[in-house]
C-alpha positions in Angstrom: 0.0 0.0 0.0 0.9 3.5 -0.9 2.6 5.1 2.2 0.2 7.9 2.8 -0.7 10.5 5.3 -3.6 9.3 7.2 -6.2 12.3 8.8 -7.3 10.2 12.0 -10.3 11.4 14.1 -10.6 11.4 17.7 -14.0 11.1 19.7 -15.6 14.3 20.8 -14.8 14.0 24.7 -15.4 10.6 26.6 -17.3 7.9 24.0 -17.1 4.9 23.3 -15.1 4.7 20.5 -17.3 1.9 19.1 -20.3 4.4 18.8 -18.2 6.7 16.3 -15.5 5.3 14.9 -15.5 2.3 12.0 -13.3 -0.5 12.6 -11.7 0.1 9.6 -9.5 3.1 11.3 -8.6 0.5 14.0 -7.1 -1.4 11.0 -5.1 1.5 9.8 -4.3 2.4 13.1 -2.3 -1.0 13.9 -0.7 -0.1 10.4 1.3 2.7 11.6 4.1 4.0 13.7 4.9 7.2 13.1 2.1 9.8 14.2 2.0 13.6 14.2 -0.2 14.8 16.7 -1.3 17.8 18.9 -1.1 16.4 22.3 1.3 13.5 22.7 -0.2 12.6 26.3 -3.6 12.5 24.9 -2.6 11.0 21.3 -1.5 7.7 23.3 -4.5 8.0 25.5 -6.1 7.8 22.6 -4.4 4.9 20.7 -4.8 2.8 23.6 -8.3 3.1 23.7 -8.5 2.1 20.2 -6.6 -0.9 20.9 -5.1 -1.7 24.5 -2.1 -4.5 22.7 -0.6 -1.4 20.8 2.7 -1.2 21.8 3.3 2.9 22.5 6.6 2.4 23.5 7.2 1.1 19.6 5.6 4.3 18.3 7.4 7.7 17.3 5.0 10.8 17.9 5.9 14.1 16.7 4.0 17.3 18.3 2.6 19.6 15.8 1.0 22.6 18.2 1.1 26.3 18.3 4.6 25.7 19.9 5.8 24.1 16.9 8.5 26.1 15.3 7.7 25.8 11.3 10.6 24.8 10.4 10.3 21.4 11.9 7.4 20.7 10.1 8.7 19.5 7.1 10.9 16.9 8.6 7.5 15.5 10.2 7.0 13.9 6.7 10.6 12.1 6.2 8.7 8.7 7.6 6.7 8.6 3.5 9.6 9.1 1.8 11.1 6.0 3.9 8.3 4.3 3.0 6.0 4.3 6.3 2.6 5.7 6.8 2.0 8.7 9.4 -1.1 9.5 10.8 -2.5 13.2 12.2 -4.4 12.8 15.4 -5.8 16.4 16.4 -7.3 16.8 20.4 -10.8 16.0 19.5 -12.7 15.3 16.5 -11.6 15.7 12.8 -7.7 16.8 12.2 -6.7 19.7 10.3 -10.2 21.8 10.8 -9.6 24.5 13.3 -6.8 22.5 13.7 -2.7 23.2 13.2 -2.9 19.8 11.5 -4.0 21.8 8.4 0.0 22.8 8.2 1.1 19.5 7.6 -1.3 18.5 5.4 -0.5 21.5 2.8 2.7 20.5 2.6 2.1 17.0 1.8 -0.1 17.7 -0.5 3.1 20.0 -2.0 4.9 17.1 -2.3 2.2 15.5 -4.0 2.0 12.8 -1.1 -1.1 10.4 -0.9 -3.6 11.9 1.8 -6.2 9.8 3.1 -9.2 11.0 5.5 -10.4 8.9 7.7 -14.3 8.8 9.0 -15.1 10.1 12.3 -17.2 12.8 14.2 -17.0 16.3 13.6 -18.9 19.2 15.6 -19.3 21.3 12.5 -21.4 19.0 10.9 -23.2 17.4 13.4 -24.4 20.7 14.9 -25.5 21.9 11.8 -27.2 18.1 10.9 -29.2 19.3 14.2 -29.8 22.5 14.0 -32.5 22.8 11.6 -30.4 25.7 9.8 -29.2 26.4 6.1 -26.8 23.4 5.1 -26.6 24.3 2.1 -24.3 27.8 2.2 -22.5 28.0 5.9 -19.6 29.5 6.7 -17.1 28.2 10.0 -16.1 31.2 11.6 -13.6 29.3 14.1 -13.2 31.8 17.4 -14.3 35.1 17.7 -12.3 37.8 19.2 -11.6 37.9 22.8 -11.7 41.4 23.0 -15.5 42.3 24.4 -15.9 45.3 21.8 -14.6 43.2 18.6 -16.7 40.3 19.3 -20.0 41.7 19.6 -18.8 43.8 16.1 -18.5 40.4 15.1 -21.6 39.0 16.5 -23.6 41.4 14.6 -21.3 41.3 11.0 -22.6 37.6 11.4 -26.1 38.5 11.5 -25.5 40.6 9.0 -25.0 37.5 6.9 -27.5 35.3 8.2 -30.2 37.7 6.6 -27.7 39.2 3.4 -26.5 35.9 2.4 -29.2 33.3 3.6 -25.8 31.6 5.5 -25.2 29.6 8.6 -22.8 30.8 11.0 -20.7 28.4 12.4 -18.3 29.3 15.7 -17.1 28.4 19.0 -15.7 29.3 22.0 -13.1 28.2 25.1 -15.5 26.6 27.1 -14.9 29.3 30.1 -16.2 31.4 28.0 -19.5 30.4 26.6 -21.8 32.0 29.2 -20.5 35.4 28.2 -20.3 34.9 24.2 -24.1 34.0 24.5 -25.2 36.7 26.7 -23.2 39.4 24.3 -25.9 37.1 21.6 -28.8 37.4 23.6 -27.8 41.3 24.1 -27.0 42.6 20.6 -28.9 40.0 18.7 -32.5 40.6 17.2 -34.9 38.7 18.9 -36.3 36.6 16.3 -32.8 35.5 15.1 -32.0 31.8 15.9 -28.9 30.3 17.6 -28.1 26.6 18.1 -26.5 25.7 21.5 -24.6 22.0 20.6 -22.9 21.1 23.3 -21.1 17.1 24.3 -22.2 16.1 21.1 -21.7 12.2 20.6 -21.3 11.8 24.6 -23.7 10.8 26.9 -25.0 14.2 28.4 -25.4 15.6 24.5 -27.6 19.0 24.3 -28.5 20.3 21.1 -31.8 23.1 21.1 -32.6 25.6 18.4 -34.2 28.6 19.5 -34.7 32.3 18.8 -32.5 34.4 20.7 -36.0 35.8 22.7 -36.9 32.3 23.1 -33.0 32.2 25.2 -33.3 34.9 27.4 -35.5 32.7 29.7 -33.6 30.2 30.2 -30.0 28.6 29.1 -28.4 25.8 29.7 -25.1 25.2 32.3 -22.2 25.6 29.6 -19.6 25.9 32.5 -16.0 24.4 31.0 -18.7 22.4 28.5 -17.6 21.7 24.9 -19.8 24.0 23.1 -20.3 24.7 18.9 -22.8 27.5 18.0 -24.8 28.5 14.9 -26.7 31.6 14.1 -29.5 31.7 11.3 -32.5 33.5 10.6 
């Protein structure tokens, strides 16, 4: 088999990896030893979970984070050229989407290496599968601005496209945060605009609701340190 870069998806928090992930990504798994990853601590966590005989001592992780200097990317991918397979394990869900996985990937697709995706869950999707919203023009907006006065500029250039463009808005948020990106929401928000609250998805205490922001004001959900993806439509 072609030695290829393999995009590996991690569960969204603490699930059974049986409920989301096909047994075909065990397979590849077991295939490979060389692994580029965000977090190696949570990267073997991970891999054992998938398969409790893999040996991690065996395996040669390389950290690709916002600490990362970029000129040690590149080297990341001498494993292909030797012939082996590497696989891109992100913190949780799909790698490479509001990811720094995305790095790596552009440059093997550079050097016109083989890149395979693998199935598994992703927030963006699932949220907007749930949400009732637009999915055919949405837009992924990532993080909005910490700063109190640029987000809610934000909030409302979002709007703005909700109505213009007929387009979900996609975003999140560090989960100590997401009280205080809804209320700015509920605050500066029109009152018949609609915004998705999806938070654990895939895990046991999931919580997805769709209402208009007036619908909100009386009542929201505990998103304390919760893992939390939010969409805005019309």
């Amino acid at each position: 088999m072609q030695p290829s870069l393999y995009l590996i998806p991690v569960t969204l928090g603490e699930t059974d990896i049986e409920r989301v992930l096909p047994p075909h990504n065990k397979e590849i798994i077991l295939e490979i030893k060389y692994f580029i990853v965000e977090n190696i601590r949570s990267a073997r966590r991970f891999l054992k979970k998938v398969d409790s005989s893999i040996n991690i001592d065996g395996l040669t992780f390389y950290e690709l984070n916002k600490h990362t200097k970029p000129e040690q990317i590149e080297s990341y991918l001498a494993p292909i050229s030797n012939g082996f397979h590497i696989g891109v394990i992100s913190e949780a869900g799909c790698p490479a989407v509001a990811d720094p996985g995305s790095d790596i990937v552009a440059i093997a697709q550079r050097k016109n290496h083989k890149v395979v995706p693998l199935v598994g869950p992703s927030s963006i999707l699932l949220s907007l599968m749930a949400s009732g919203f637009n999915g055919q023009s949405f837009a992924f907006q990532g993080y909005l601005p910490v700063d109190g006065s640029e987000r809610i500029k934000k909030i409302k250039q979002l709007e703005h496209y909700i109505y213009r463009e007929h387009q979900t808005q996609i975003f999140i948020e560090t989960p100590y945060r997401n009280l205080k990106l809804v209320e700015d929401i509920l605050k500066h928000c029109t009152p018949a605009t609609k915004l998705c609250i999806a938070m654990n998805i895939t895990c046991e205490d999931e919580y997805i609701k769709t209402l208009s922001v007036k619908q909100w004001q009386k009542y929201l959900p505990n998103m304390d340190k919760q893992q939390c993806i939010f969409l805005l439509y019309k």
